[in-house]
C-alpha positions as CSV (number, residue, x, y, z in Angstrom):
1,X,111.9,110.7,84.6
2,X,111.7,113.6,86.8
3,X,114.3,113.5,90.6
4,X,111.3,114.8,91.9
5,X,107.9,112.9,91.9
6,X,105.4,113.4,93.7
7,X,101.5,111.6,93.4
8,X,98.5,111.3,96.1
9,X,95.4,111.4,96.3
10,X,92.5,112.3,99.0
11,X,88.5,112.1,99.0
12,X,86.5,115.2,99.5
13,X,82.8,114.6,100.2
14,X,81.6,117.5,97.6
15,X,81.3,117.8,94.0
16,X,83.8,118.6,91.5
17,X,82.9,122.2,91.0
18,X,82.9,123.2,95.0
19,X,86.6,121.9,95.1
20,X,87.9,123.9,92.0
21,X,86.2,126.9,93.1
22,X,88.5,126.0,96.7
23,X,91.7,125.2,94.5
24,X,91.7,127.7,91.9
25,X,91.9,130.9,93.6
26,X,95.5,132.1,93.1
27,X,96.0,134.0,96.4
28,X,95.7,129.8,98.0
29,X,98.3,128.7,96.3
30,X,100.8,130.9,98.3
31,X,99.8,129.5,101.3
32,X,100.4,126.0,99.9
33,X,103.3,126.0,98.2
34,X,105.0,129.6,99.0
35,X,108.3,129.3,97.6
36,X,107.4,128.1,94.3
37,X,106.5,131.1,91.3
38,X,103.4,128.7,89.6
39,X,102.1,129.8,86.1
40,X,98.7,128.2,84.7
41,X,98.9,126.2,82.0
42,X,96.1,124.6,81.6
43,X,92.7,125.2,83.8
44,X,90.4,122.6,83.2
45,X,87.3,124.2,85.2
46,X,86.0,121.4,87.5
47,X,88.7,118.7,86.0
48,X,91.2,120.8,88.0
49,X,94.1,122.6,87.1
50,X,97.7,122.1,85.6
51,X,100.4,124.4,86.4
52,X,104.4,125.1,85.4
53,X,106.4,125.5,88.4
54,X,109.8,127.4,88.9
55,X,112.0,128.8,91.7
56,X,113.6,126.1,94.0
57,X,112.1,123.4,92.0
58,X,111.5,123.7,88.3
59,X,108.9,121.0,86.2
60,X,104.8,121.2,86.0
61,X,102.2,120.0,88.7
62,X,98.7,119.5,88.6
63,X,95.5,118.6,90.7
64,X,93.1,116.8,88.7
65,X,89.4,116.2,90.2
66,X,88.2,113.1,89.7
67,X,83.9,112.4,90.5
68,X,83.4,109.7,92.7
69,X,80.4,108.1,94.2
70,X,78.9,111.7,96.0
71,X,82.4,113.6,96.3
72,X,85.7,113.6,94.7
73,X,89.2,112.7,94.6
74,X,91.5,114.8,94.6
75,X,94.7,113.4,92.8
76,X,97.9,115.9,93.3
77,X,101.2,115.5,90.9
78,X,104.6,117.2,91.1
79,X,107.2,116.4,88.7
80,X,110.3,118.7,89.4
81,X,114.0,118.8,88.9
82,X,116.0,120.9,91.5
83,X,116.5,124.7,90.7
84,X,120.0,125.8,89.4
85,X,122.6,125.2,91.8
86,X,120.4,123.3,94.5
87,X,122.0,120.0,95.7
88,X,120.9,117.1,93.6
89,X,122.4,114.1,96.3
90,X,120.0,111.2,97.5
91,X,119.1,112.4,100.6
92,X,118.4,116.1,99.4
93,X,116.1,115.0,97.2
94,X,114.5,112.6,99.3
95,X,114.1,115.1,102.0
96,X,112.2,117.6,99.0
97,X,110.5,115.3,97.8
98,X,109.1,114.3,101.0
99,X,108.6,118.5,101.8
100,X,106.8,118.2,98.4
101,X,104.3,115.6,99.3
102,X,103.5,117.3,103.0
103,X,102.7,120.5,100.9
104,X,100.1,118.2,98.4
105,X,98.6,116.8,101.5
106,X,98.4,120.4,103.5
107,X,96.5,121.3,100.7
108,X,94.1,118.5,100.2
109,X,93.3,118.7,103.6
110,X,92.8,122.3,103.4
111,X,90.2,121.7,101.1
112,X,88.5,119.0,102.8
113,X,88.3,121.2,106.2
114,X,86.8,123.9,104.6
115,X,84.0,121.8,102.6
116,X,83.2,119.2,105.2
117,X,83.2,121.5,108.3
118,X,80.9,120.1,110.3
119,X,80.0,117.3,108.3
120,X,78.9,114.2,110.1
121,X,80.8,111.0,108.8
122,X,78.8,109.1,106.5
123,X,76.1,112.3,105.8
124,X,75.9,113.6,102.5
125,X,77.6,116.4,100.9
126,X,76.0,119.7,101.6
């Protein structure tokens, strides 16, 4: 088991395909996670996207899209150890990990702004 977990999750009233076309551009994921170098290793199109992560942390991640009723969820994993010579102590990790999962929600929030702008609760997806 990874030090480092990270899972959560988020609804996005708008099809699979509009939210991978939000989370796969590589210039975003700067933005989201900017200290981590993240390397593709498997793009699954409108599944989502799997990724190896290095630099601070090293392990995989991955955002999977999951089709639900008229939107989807977007389910966000991190499983990380600390980089060479980064502390490893309870609270460290407990204080990255939490970093982690403000990141995973930063982004799945990003993504909901942007596709349901103006969206009235309860109207369907554009």
């Amino acid at each position: 088991m990874s030090s480092i977990q990270v899972a959560d999750q988020a609804f996005v009233a708008s099809p699979p395909e509009r939210v991978a076309a939000v989370v796969s551009p590589r210039a975003r994921w700067r933005r989201w996670w900017p200290d981590l170098r993240i390397d593709v290793r498997e793009d699954r199109g409108d599944k989502g996207i799997r990724w190896v992560v290095d630099g601070p942390l090293t392990g995989t991640m991955e955002v999977w899209l999951e089709p639900v009723l008229d939107g989807t969820v977007i389910h966000y994993f991190l499983h990380a150890e600390p980089g060479a010579g980064a502390p490893s102590d309870p609270d460290t990790l407990a204080a990255v990990t939490r970093t982690r999962r403000v990141q995973g929600k930063t982004m799945s929030f990003d993504v909901k702004r942007e596709l349901e702008g103006g969206r009235a609760a309860g109207e369907a997806p554009a």
